[in-house]
N, C-alpha and C positions, 0 to 999 in steps of 0.2 A: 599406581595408576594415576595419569593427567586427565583432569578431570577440565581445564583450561578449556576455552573457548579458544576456537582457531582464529587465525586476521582476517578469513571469510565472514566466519557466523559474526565476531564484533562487527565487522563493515555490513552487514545486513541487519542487525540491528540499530546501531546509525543512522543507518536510509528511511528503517520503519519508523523512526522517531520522529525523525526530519520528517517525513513527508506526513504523518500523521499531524503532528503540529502545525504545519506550514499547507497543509490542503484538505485536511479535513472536522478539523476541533473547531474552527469557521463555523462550520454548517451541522453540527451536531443539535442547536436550538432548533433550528428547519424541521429538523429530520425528527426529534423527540415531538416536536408541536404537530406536526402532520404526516409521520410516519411515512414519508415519500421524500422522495427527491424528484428536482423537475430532470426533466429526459435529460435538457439540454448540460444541465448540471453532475448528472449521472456519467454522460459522454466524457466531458472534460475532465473530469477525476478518474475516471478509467484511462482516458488517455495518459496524462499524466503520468498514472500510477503505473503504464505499461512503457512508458519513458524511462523510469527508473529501474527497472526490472521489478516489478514487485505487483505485479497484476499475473494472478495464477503462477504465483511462482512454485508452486510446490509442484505445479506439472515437470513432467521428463518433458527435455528440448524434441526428442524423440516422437514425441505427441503434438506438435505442433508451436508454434513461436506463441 
C-alpha cells in the first residue's frame, strides 16, 4: 500500500504554509493580546485566504464557491 502524499495534497500543504507564514504569523501577537481581530483586518485575510483557495476549503464546490 502507497501511503505517498498525492502532487495535490503536497501543493496544499505548500499554499498552507505559504500563506500561514506570509499572512498570518504577523498578527498572531494581536490576536493572543486581544483575542480579536479588527473587522477590517479579519476581511483582508479572508479575502486573501479565499484568493488561494483555502478559505473553507473543506467545503464541496457543490455547496457554494
Amino acid at each position: 500500500m502507497n501511503f505517498d502524499l498525492s502532487e495535490e495534497q503536497n501543493l496544499l500543504i505548500q499554499t498552507t504554509r505559504s500563506f500561514v507564514k506570509n499572512e498570518l504569523l504577523q498578527h498572531e501577537e494581536l490576536l493572543e493580546r486581544t483575542n480579536n481581530l479588527p473587522k477590517e483586518l479579519y476581511e483582508e485575510i479572508k479575502k486573501k485566504s479565499y484568493e488561494v483557495g483555502l478559505y473553507a476549503c473543506n467545503m464541496p464546490k457543490e455547496h457554494g464557491e
